[in-house]
N, C-alpha and C positions, 0 to 999 in steps of 0.2 A: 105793235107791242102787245105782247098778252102777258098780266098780271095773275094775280094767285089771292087776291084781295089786297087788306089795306093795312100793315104792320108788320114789324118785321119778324114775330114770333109765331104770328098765326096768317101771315097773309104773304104782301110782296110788299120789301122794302123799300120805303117812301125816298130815301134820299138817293136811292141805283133810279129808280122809277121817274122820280123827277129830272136829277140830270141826266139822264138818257132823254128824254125829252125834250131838255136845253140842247144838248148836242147832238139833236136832230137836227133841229131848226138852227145852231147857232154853222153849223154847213152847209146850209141851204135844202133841207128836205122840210117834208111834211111827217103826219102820223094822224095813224086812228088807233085810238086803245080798243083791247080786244079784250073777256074775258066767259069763260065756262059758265053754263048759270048753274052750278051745284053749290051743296050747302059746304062751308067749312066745315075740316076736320074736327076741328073746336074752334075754340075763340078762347084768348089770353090775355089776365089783365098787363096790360101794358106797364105796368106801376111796380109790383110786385111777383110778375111771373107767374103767376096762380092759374089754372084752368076755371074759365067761366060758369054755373051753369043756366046755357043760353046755345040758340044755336044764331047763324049768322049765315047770309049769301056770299058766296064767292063773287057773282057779276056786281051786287049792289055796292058790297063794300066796296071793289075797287074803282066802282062809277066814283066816289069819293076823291082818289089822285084823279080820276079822270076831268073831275068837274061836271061829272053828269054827260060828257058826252063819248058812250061808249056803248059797243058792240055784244053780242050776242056770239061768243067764239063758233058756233055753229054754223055763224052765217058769213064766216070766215073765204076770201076767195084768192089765192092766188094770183090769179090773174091780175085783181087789181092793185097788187104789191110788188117793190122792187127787195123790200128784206122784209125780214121779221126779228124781230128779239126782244130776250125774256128778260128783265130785271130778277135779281135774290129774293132772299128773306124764305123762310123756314115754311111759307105756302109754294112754292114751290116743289118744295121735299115732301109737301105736307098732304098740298091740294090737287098739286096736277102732277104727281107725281106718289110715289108709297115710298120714296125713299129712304123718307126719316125712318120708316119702320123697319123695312124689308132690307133696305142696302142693296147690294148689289141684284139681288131678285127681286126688287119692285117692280111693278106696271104704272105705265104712266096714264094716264088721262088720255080715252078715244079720242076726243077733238081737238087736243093739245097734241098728238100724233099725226093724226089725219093733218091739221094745217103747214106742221114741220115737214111733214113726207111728201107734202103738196109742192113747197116751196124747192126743197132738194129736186126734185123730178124737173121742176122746172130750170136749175140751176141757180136760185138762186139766193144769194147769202142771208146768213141765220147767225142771229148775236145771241150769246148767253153770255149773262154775267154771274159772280158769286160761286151759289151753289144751283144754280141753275144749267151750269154743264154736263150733272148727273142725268138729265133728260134727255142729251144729245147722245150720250153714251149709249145710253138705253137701247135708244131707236139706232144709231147706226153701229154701234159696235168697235171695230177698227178705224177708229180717229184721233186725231191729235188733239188737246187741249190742256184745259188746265183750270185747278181750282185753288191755285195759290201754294200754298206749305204745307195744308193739312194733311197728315199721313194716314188718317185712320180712311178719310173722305179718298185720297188719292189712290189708296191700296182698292178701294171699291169701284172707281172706273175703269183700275185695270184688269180688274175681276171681270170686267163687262166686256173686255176687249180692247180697251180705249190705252191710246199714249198719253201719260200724263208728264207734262213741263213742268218743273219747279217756277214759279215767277214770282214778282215784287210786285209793289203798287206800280199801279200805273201801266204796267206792262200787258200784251196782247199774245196770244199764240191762236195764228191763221192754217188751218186745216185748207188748206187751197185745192184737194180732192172734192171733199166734202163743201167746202166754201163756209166753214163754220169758224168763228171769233170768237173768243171766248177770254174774259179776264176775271181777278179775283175779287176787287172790292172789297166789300165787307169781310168775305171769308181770309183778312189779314185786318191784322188791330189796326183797322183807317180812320180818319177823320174826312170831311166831307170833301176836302178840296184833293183828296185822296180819289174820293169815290168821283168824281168832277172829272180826274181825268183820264181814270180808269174808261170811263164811258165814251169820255170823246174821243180818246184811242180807239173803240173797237168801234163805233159810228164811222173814225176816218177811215178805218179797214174793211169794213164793210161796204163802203163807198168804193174805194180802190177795186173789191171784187166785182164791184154791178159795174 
């Protein structure tokens, strides 16, 4: 899993982050959390929306869902992975990505690239959830997915190349070229048992392609 830090306004959103976690393990896999060590974009108060002034790590904060036991994305290896995928929240658009800015002409994060194009080459499957499918866009261009209803976000992956699916909660769209998963979560008004199984859908799909 690689994170974007710790919150859903300036980092990676805690409850896509968590239950992707539970349904990992609740299928019978492992995980090792992964994250960039660069600084956030900013930092936001969680309370009020306000921008901080402070700055803040990407890898530290998200050691935080990690529980402290987490990786260096640099030292990232394919080889020893059967997927990979990214939980939402607005660090992804933010941090490992230019999205929130740029839109459809973002650049994503070197070693958030490098790990994604590692795992592609190798064949093998890659989850986004949220707004975390604008990354996948990025990098491969002509793929299938999906970030739920939003039009403004949707008209921009097609900008990129990308097929975008309308979907509901809970629901998955499998790029079986590319082997990439992808559901909406958050980027639809959800509640947690929403986002619960949002994730186990595209955990059991991702299963299915390894």
């Amino acid at each position: 899993m690689i994170l974007a830090g710790s919150g859903v306004f300036d980092g990676s959103e805690i409850h896509e982050a968590t239950m992707t976690l539970y349904a990992i393990m609740k299928n019978g896999g492992t995980y090792q959390v992964f994250a960039p060590d660069i600084d956030q974009h900013h930092v936001v108060n969680h309370i009020t929306g306000e921008e901080m002034p402070e700055k803040r790590n990407v890898l530290i904060e998200a050691a935080r869902i990690a529980r402290g036991d987490i990786k260096n994305l640099k030292d990232f290896r394919a080889d020893d992975f059967d997927g990979l995928i990214m939980p939402g929240g607005f660090g992804a658009a933010k941090n490992l990505s230019t999205f929130a800015f740029d839109g459809s002409n973002c650049q994503v994060n070197g070693e958030v690239e490098n790990a994604i194009r590692a795992m592609a080459k190798e064949h093998k499957p890659i989850g986004a959830l949220c707004i975390s499918p604008v990354i996948v866009a990025k990098i491969f261009g002509d793929i299938k997915l999906t970030i739920g209803q939003d039009k403004d976000t949707a008209d921009a992956v097609v900008e990129m190349g990308a097929t975008h699916q309308r979907t509901d909660h809970g629901e998955v769209v499998v790029d079986n070229n590319h082997k990439v998963v992808t559901s909406p979560c958050y980027m639809l008004d959800a509640n947690v048992l929403n986002i619960a199984e949002g994730a186990d859908n595209t955990v059991q799909s991702m299963l299915e392609l390894m």
